[in-house]
N, C-alpha and C positions, 0 to 999 in steps of 0.2 A: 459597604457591600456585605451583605450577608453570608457566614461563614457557611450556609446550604448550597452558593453558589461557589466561592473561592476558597482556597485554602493557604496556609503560610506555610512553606515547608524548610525554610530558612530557621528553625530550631526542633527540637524533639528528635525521637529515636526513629534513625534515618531505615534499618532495617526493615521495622513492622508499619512505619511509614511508604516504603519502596513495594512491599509484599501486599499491602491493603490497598495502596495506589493501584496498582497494576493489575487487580485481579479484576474487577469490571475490565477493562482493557482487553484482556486476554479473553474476556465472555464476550466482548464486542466485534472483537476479530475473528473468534470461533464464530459466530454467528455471522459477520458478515461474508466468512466464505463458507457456511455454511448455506446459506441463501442462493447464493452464485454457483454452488457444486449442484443445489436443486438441477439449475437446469440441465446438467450435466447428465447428472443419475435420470433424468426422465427423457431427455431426449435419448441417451441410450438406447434404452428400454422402450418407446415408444416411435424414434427415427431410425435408428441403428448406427452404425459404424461412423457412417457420410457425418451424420448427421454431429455426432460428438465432434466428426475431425472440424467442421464448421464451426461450429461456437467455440470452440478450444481458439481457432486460427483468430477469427473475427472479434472472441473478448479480448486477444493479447491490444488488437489495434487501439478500441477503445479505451483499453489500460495505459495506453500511452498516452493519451492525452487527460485521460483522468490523472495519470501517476503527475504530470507535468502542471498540470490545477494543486494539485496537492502540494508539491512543491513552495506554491506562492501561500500556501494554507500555512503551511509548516514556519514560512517564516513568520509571519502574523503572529503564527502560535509563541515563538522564540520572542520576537519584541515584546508582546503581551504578557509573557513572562518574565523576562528581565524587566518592565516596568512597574510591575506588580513587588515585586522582588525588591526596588529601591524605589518606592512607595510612590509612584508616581499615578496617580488613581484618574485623575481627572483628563489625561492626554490618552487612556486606554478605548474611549469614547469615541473619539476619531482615528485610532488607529483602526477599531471593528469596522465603521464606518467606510471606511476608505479600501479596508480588505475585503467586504462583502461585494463593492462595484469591482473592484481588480479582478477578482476570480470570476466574479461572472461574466465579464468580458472576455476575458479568457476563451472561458469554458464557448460559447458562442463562434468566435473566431475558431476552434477545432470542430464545431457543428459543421459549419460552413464548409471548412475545406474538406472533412471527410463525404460531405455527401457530394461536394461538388467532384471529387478526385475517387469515389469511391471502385471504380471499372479497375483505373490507373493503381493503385494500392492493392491489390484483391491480385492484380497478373504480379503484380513485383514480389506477391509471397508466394506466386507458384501454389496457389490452393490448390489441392484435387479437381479432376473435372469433374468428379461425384459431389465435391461437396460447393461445387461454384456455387449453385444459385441461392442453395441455403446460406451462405456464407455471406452473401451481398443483402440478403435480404436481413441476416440476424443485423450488419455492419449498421445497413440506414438505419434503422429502429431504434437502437442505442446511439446510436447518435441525436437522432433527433431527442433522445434523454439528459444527454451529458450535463444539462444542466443543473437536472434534479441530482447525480451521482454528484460533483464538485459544488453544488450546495450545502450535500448532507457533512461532505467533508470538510469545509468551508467550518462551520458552523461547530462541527467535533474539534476542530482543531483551538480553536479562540476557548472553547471550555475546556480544554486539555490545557492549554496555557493558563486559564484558572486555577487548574487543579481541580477540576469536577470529571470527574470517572463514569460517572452514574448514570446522568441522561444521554452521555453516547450510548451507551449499552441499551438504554431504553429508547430510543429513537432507532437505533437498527434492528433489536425487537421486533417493531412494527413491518419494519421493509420485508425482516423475512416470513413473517407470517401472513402477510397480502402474497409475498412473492410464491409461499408454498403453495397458498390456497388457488391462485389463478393459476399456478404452472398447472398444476392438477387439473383445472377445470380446461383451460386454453389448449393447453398440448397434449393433454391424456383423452378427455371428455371430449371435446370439438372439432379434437383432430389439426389444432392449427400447426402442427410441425415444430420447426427449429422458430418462428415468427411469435408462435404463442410463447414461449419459452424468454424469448425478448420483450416481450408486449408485458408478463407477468413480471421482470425482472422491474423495467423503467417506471413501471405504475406502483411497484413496490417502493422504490428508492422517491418516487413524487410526492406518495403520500408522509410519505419520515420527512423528508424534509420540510414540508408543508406545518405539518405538526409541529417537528421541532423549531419552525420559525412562531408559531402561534404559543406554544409553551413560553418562548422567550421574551415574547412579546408581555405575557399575559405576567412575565416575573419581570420584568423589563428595570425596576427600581433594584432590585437584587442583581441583575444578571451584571448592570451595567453601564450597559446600551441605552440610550432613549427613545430609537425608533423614529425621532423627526424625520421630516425632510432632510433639513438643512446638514440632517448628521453623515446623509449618504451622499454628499458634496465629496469627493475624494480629495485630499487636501495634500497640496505637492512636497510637501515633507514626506510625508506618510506612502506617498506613489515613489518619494526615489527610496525608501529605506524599505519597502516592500521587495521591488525591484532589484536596489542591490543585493539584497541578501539573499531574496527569492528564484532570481535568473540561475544562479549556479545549482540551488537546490531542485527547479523545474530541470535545468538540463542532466542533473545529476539522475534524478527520476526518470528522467525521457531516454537518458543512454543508455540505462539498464533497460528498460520496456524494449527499447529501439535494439539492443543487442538478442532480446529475447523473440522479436518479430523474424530475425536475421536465422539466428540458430532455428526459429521453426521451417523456413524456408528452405535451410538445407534439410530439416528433417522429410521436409514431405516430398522430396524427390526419392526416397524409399519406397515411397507407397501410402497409399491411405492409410493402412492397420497402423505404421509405424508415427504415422499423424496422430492417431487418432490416440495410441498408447501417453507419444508423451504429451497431449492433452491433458489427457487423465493422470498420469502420472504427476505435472507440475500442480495439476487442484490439490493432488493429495496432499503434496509436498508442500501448498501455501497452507493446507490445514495445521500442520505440525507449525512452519514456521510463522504464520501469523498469529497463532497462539502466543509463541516466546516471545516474538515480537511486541505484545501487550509489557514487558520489560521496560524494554525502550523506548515505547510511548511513556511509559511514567518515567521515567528516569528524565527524560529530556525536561519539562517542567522544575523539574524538583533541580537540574543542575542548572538551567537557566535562572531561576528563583536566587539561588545563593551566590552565583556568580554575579548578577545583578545588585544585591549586595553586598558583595564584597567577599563571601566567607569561601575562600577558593580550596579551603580543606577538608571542607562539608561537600562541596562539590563531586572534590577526588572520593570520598566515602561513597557516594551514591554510585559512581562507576565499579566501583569494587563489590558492592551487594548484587548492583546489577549480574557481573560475570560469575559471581555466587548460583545467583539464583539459576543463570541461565544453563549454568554445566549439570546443576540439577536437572532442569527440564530436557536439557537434549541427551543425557544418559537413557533418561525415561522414552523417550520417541525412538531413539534408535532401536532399544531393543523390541518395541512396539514394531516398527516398521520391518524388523528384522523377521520375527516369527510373524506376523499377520497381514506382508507385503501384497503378497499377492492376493489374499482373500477382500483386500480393500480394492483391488483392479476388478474384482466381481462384482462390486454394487453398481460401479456405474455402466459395465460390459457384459452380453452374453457371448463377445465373440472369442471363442477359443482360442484364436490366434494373437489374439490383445491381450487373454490372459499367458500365451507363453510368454510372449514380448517383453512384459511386466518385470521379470525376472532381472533381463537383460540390464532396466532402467534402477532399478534397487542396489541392484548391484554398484551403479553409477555414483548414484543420485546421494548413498550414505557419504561419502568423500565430503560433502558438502557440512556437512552439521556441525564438526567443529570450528568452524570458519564465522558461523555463525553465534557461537558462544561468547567469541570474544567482542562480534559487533556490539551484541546486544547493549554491550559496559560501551567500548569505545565510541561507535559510533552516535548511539544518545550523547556522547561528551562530544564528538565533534559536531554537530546541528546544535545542542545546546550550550555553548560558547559562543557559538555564532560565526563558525570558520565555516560560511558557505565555500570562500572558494577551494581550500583543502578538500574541502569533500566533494565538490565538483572535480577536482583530479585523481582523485583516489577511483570516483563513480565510471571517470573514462575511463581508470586501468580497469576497473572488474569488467564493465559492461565493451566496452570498444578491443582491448587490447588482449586480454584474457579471455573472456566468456566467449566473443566471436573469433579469438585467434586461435585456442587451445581447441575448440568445436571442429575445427578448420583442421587444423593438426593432426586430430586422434581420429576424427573421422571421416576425413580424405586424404590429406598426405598419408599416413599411414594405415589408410583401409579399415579402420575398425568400423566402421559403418555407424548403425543407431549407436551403440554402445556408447562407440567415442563421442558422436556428438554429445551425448549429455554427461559422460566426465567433465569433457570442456565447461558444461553450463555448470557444473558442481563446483571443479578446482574455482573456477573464477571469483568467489568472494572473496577467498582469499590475500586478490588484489588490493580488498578496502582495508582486510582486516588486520592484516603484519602492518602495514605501514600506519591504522590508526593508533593500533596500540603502543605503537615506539615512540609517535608523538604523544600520547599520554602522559607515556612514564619518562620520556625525555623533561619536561616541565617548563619548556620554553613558550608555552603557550600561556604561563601566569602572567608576561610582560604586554599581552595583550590589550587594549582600552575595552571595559565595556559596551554592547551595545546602549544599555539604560544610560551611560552618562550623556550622549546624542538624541536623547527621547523626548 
């Protein structure tokens, strides 16, 4: 396999290794909510108020079933990476193979039920009755996409487990510069509302994936893969080591989304504005954290790699540069977020009452960030070790226990209204993050078996 597609990160200096890994990552992530907040900033500006509180409420749904495709992405990534890792070259063929039918099935099965269930979903969040019709109409549209979003991811993930940075970055490139150019043209120029805004997003993420399948095709002797037929047979090893490892990390995805659907629904019994605020406020908030998050996308490869291997102290190093790197970047966002908070609630809002709102939510929403510093190390170590089901409990204390209980807490048992709701959604990573780090630095996880020695 050609070193343009794969990398070895099982020797060399893990630092400028961890820092050069991650930085496409971090441009990937800026970009791909960079693309997504488009529609944001234009329905604003061009729908108003209704109009943000609808895509805001209607992408969390979508998110959940994409977060939960991702999930079974994320494993594929890990196996692929611990086989690479203890060189097993020739079994990585059928594991793409077998991950590419998995997710796409998937991905299908959530088409289905949301459009079938779409009325029933849409009352159980208590939308606004301003933002009803927008909100059902953005729902189908992306939906009827979902396959091209869990493709592109599909597809990132298996080269992330290579150690290739470079063509995710270059393949969501593409999605958001289709996505800018039709939003522009569809919901600004044509007038199609919150629908164009979804119509520009799905045709965005169709064409990357389209691409990135013909790119891999066209390197196909490099990448890997061979593309046969016979390659996309799913082969029942490969379906139960997907699935073991996959199910906890889908459900771990889907109870965060699925806590997040929760905490919106008690928001939007405040009112529209206060919908519409923490819409916008959690885009902004995935801008900061999907950035750092580009960390722990490199991190998990490069820990998978050497644990697959064997080198369990190269490992623990990559965890350690990670929380490095990350107290850097969240030092940097907070004080960003701190002087320039509310001037970022103006790009996507002209409404005066969203920008006093705004306040309220910064003030919340910083609580969260150091919670996040320590994921970025811990939790890359727990997905890449391969401890789905830890992190499947760790995932129900943030997103089930915390995120929706302390939400509950601060902003109705004890009346703090918007405020409290989004402490709650702040404090809550918390949940992942003390208890991953203890298992870290506890080290009872060296007695673990490899996933690669089962590969």
């Amino acid at each position: 396999m050609a070193r343009s597609i794969s990398k070895d990160f099982t020797n060399g200096n893990i630092a400028k290794q961890l820092i050069l890994f991650a930085l496409p990552f971090m441009a990937s992530n800026a970009l791909l909510v960079f693309y997504s907040t488009i529609d944001m900033i234009i329905v604003g500006k061009f729908v108003g108020t209704a109009g943000l509180s609808a895509v805001s409420q209607s992408s969390q749904i979508v998110n959940f079933a994409t977060m939960v495709c991702l999930g079974f992405s994320n494993a594929g990534q890990v196996l692929l990476a611990q086989a690479m890792g203890a060189g097993k070259r020739k079994e990585m063929n059928d594991i793409i193979g077998t991950l590419f039918i998995f997710v796409s099935a998937v991905a299908l099965v959530f088409t289905v039920i949301i459009l079938a269930l779409q009325n029933q979903i849409l009352t159980v969040m208590k939308i606004p009755r301003e933002s009803y019709e927008m909100a059902r109409e953005y729902l189908v549209i992306c939906a009827v996409g979902l396959i091209f979003t869990a493709g592109y991811n599909m597809v990132s993930a298996v080269l992330r487990g290579m150690g290739d940075a470079k063509r995710p970055f270059m393949f969501i490139g593409i999605a958001s510069v289709v996505n800018l150019v039709l939003d522009i043209i569809f919901t600004g120029l044509l007038g199609w509302g919150v629908a164009g805004a979804a119509w520009a997003t799905i045709v965005g993420q169709a064409v990357s994936f389209i691409f990135s399948l013909y790119y891999l095709y066209r390197r196909r002797h490099d990448f890997g893969f061979d593309f046969k037929g016979e390659s996309f047979i799913p082969k029942g090893k490969y379906i139960g080591m997907i699935a073991n490892l996959g199910t906890p990390m889908a459900i771990q995805s889907g109870f965060i989304n699925l806590s997040m659907l929760v905490v919106n629904s008690l928001i939007n019994n405040v009112g529209v504005v206060a919908s519409a605020t923490f819409g916008v406020g959690v885009r902004i908030d995935d801008i900061v954290n999907k950035i750092s998050q580009g960390i722990q996308y490199a991190a998990v490869p490069m820990i998978s790699q050497n644990i697959g291997s064997g080198n369990n102290e190269r490992a623990k190093k990559v965890v350690k540069y990670a929380i490095m790197y990350s107290i850097a970047l969240t030092v940097f966002f907070m004080v960003l977020y701190i002087t320039l908070g509310k001037y970022l609630f103006m790009i996507f809002s002209d409404d005066p009452l969203v920008h006093e709102m705004s306040s309220e939510f910064i003030k919340a929403i910083l609580w969260m960030f150091p919670a996040f510093t320590i994921m970025r190390g811990s939790g890359a170590f727990v997905q890449g070790i391969g401890n789905a089901k830890l992190s499947m409990v760790l995932a129900i204390l943030d997103g089930v226990v915390l995120r929706i209980g302390l939400s509950w807490l601060f902003g109705i048992f004890l009346g703090w209204g918007f405020y409290g709701f989004v402490l709650g959604y702040g404090l809550a990573p918390y949940g992942y993050a003390i208890p991953s780090i203890i298992y870290f630095l506890a080290g009872k996880w060296q007695k673990r078996k490899a996933l690669a020695e089962d590969i």
